[in-house]
N, C-alpha and C positions, 0 to 999 in steps of 0.2 A: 504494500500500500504506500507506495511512495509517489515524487513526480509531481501532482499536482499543489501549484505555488499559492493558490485559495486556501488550501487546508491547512491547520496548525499541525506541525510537526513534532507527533510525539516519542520518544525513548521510551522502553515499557521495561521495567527491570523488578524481577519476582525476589521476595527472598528463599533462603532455604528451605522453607516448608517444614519445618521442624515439630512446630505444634499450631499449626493454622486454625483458626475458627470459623473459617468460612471458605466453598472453593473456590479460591484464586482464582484458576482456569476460567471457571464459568463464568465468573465477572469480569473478567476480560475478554470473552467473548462477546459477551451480549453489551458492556462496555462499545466494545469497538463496532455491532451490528448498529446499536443505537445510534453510534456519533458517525457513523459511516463516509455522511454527506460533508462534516465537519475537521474530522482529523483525518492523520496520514500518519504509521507506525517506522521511523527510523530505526537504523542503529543507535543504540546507547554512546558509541565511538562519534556519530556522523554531528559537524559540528554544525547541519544543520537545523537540529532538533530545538526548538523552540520551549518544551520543558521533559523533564523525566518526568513519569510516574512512574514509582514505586510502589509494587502490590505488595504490602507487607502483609501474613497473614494472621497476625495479633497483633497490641500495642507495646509490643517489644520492641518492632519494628527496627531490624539490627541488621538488614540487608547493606553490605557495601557500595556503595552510591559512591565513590573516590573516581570510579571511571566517567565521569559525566563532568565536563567541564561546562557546561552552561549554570545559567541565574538562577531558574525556575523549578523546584523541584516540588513534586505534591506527593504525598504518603495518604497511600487509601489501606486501612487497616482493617474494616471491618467493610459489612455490606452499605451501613448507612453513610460511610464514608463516598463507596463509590457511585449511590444515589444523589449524595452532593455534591461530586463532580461534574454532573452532567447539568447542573444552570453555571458553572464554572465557565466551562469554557464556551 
C-alpha cells in the first residue's frame, strides 16, 4: 500500500506479543480496511513515513521504536485505543 502522495504514510510496528490483551493482527487489519481511502503502510526504515504506529498489545507497551527516525509516533494498546485512532487521522 504504498505510492499514492494523498495518503498519510504510515510505519506499522507490533510488539512482541508477549502477553497481549487484544488481537493485534485483527486491528490492524480492519484498522487499515477502515482507513483504506486515507492511509498508505510504509517501511518503518522509509523516511517517508509520516508517523509510526505502534501496536502495542498491553500498557507495557515496550516494543522498540529506536528504528523510526521521524516526529510522530502513536501507541494503540488496547482496542479503544485503536477506535480513537481512526477520528485521528
Amino acid at each position: 500500500m504504498t505510492g499514492d502522495p494523498k495518503k498519510i504514510r504510515i510505519a506499522i510496528k507490533y510488539c512482541g506479543g508477549c502477553n497481549p490483551d487484544f488481537d493485534r493482527g485483527d486491528a490492524v487489519a480492519r484498522m487499515l480496511e477502515r482507513l483504506s481511502g486515507t492511509v498508505a503502510v510504509v517501511q518503518l526504515i522509509d523516511d517517508s513515513a509520516d508517523m509510526l504506529v505502534a501496536i502495542e498489545g498491553c500498557p507495557t507497551a515496550c516494543a522498540d521504536l529506536s528504528g523510526y527516525k521521524g516526529d510522530k509516533v502513536v501507541i494503540l494498546s488496547s482496542r479503544e485505543d485503536v477506535e480513537a485512532f481512526y477520528s485521528d487521522v
